[in-house]
C-alpha positions as CSV (number, residue, x, y, z in Angstrom):
1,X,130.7,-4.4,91.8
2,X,132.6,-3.8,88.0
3,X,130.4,-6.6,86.9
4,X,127.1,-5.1,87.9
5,X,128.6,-0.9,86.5
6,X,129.5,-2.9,83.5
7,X,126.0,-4.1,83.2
8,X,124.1,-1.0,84.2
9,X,126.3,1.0,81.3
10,X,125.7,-1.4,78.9
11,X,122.0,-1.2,79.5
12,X,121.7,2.6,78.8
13,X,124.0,1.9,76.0
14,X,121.3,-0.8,74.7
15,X,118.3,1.8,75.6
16,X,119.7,5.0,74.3
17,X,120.1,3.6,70.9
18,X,116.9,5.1,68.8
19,X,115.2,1.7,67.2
20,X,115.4,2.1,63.7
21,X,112.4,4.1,61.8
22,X,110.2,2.2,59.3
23,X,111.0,3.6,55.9
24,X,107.7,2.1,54.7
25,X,105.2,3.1,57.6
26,X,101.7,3.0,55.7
27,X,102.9,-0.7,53.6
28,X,101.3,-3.7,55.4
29,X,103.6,-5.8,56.6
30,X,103.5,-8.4,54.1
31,X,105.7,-10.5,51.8
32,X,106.2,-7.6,49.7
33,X,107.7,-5.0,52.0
34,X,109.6,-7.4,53.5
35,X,111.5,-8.3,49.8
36,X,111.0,-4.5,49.1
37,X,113.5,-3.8,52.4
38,X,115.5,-7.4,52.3
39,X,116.6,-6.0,48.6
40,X,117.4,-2.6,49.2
41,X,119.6,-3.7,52.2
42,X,121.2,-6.4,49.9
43,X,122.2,-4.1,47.3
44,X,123.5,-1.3,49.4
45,X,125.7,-3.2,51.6
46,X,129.1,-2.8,50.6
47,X,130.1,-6.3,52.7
48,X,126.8,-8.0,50.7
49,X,127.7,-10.2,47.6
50,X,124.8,-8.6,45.6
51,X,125.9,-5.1,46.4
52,X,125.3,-2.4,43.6
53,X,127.2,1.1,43.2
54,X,125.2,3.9,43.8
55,X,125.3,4.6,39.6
56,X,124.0,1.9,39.0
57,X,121.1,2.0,41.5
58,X,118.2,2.2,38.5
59,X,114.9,2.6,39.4
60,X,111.5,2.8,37.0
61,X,108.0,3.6,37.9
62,X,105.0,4.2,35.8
63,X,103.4,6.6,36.3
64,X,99.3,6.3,35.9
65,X,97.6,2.9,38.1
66,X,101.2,3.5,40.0
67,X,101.9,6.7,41.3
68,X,98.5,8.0,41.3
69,X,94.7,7.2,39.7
70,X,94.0,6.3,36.6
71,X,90.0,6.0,37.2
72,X,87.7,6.9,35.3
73,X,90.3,7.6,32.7
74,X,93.7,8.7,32.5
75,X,94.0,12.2,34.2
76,X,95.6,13.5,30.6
77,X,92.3,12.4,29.4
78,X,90.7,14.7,31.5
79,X,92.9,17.7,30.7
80,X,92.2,16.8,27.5
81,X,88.5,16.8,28.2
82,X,88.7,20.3,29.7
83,X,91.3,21.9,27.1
84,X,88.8,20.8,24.6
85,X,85.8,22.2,25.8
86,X,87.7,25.5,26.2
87,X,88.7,25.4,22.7
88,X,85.5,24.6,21.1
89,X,83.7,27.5,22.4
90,X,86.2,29.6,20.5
91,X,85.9,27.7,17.0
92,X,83.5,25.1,17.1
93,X,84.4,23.7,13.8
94,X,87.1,22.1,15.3
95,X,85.1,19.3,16.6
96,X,84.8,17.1,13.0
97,X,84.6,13.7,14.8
98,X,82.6,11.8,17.5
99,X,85.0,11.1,19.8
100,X,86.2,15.1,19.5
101,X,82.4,15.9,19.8
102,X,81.9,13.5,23.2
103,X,85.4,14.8,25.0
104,X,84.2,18.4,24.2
105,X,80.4,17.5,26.2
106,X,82.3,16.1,29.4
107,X,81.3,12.6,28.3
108,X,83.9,10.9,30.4
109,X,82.4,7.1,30.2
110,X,82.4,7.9,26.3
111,X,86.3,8.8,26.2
112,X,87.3,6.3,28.6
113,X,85.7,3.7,25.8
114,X,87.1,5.4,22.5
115,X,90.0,3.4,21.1
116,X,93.9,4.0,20.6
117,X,93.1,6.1,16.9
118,X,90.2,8.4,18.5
119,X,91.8,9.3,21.7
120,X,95.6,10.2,19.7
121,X,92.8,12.4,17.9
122,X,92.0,14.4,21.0
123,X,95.6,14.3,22.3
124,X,96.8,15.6,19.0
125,X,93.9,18.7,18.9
126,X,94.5,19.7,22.4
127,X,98.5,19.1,23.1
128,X,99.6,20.7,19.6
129,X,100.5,24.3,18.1
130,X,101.7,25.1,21.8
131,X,105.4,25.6,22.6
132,X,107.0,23.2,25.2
133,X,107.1,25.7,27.5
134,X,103.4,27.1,26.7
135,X,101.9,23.8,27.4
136,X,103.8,22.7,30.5
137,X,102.2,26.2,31.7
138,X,99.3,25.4,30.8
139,X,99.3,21.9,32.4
140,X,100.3,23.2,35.6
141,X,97.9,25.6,35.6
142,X,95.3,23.0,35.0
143,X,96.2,21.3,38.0
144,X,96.2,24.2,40.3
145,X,92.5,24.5,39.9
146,X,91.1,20.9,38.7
147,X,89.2,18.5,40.6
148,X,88.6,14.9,40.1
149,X,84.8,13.9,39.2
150,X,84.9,11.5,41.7
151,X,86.3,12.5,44.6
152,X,86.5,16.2,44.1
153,X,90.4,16.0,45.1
154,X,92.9,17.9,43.3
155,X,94.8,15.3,41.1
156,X,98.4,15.6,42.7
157,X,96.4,15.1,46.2
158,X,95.6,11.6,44.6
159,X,99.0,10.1,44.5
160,X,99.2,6.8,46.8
161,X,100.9,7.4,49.8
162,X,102.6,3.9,49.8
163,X,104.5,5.0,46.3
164,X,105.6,8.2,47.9
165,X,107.3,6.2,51.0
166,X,109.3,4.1,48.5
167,X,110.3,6.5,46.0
168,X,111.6,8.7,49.2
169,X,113.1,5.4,50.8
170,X,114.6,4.3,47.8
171,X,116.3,8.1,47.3
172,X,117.3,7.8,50.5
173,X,119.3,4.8,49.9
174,X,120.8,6.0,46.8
175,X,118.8,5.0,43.9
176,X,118.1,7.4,41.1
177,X,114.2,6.9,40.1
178,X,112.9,7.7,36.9
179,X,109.0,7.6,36.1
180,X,108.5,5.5,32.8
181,X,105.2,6.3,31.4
182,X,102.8,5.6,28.3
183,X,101.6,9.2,29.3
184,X,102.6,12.0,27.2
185,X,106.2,13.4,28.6
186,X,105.7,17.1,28.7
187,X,102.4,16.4,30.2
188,X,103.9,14.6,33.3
189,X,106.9,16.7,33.4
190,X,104.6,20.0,34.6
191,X,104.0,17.5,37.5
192,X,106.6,15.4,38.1
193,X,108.7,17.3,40.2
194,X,106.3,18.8,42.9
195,X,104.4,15.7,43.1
196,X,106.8,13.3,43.4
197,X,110.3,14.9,43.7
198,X,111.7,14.0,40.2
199,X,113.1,16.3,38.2
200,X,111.7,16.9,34.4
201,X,115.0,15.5,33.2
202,X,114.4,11.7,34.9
203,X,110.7,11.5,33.3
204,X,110.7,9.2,30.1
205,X,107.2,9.4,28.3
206,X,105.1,9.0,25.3
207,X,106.6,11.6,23.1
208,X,105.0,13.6,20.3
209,X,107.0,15.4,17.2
210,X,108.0,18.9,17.1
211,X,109.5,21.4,15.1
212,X,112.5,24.0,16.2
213,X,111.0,27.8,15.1
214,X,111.7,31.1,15.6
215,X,109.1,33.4,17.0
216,X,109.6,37.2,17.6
217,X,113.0,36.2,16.6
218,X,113.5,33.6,19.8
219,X,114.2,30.3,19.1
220,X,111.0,27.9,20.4
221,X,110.3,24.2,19.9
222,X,106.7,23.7,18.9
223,X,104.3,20.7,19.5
224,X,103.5,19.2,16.5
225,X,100.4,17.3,15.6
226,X,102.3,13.8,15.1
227,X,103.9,10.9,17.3
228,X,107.3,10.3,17.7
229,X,107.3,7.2,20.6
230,X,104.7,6.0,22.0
231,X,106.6,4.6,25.6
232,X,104.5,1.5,26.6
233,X,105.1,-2.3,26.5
234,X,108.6,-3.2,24.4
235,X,108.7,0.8,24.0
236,X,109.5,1.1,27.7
237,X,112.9,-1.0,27.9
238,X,113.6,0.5,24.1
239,X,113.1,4.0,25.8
240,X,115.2,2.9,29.3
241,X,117.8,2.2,27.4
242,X,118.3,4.8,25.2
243,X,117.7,7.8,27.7
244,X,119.4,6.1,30.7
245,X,121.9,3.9,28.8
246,X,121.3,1.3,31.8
247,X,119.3,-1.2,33.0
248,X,117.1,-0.7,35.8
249,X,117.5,-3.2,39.2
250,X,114.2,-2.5,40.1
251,X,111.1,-1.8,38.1
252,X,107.5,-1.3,39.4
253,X,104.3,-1.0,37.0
254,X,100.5,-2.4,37.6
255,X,99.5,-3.4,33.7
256,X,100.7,-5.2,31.0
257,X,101.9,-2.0,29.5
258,X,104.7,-2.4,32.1
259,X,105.2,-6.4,31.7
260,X,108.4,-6.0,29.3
261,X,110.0,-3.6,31.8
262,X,109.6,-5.5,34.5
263,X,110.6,-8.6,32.4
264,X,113.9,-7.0,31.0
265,X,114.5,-5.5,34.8
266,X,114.3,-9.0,36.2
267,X,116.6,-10.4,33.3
268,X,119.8,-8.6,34.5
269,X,122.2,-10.9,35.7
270,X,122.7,-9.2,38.2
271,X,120.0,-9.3,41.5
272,X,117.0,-7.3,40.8
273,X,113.5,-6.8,41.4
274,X,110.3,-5.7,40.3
275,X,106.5,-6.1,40.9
């Protein structure tokens, strides 16, 4: 009769414990997710030999092909596109080049095919004599009311859902994530936060040069024409390093912009990983 109690108790132990949730519900369960959740466990196990500290629980994402769309063209192009238009019906004379004079008609396919030069060109006209402040405003403002050409979504509705999952589960587990981006800093950082829960502080980007002024006797920092970093291929580790001071143990990207990231991630003696 104890036998059989012991049995029956044990039973409603067994069936009253909740099974544990899937941190990564909307990943396929593939080879990846299964690494993806074999490392985090690894590395956040105290009695594991490949156990990592919570400080040192690194984690990089870019940003655009990553987090969210880049089609047709990065959606800083896009602003771009829009700011530019905007502007040119104020002065016209501002458009003195082709690639000014195609981003100012709409003429997506003809920006997306501009090179490195001509699109720093429309960067440099749109995201300049604006304070930091001024232009993160006017980013987010941007966003409240754009719509992709595509899909007629509002961009920060087109992050992928599978991103969002890991950069929670990852959190939730300790790791600090950063977003490591060839997209312009301030640009992302109007974003960052509401879209993807990191703060302006953990968001390394392309940055541009600016000057410290005083306006109506305030001190300001103004957005120069120039660039100061662009953060993509060897700039990314270059960047890693010097704003976190650490290297990452896990590193996710989706072009060879991210390769040396992922390259200097996977490096680490320690265990690491990246895709």
């Amino acid at each position: 009769m104890r036998s059989m109690l012991a049995l029956a108790t044990a039973a409603i132990l067994i069936v009253g414990q909740p099974l544990a949730a899937d941190p990564l519900p909307s990943w396929a369960n593939t080879e990846a997710k299964t690494a993806i959740i074999d490392f985090v466990t690894r590395v956040t196990d105290p009695s594991s030999p490949d156990y990592v500290t919570p400080a040192d629980r690194i984690a990089t994402f870019d940003n655009d092909g990553t987090l969210w769309s880049e089609q047709p063209v990065y959606v800083q192009g896009l602003f771009a596109i829009d700011r530019l238009r905007e502007m040119a019906a104020e002065d016209g004379s501002i458009l003195t080049s082709d690639a000014l004079r195609a981003a100012a008609r709409g003429d997506i396919a003809a920006v997306a095919a501009v090179g490195e030069e001509e699109l720093l060109e429309i960067l440099a006209t749109t995201h300049t004599g604006l304070t930091v402040d001024a232009f993160i405003a006017e980013v987010h403002d941007w966003m409240a009311t754009a719509r992709h050409p595509e899909t007629g979504m509002a961009y920060d509705d087109m992050v992928y859902q599978p991103m969002l999952e890991l950069l929670r589960y990852l959190r939730d587990e300790g790791f600090s994530t950063w977003i490591v981006s060839g997209g312009g800093m301030h640009f992302i950082r109007a974003f960052a936060e509401e879209a993807y829960n990191i703060p302006p502080h953990q968001v390394i980007g392309t940055t541009g040069t600016a000057s410290y002024v005083i306006r109506d006797g305030l001190p300001e920092i103004l957005k120069d024409p120039g660039i100061l970093f662009i953060d993509d291929k060897a700039g990314k580790p270059l960047a890693i390093e010097a704003r976190i001071g650490k290297r990452p143990i896990l590193a996710v990207g989706n072009s060879d912009g991210d390769f040396e990231m992922l390259e200097w991630t996977t490096s680490a003696p320690r265990r690491a990983w990246a895709s």
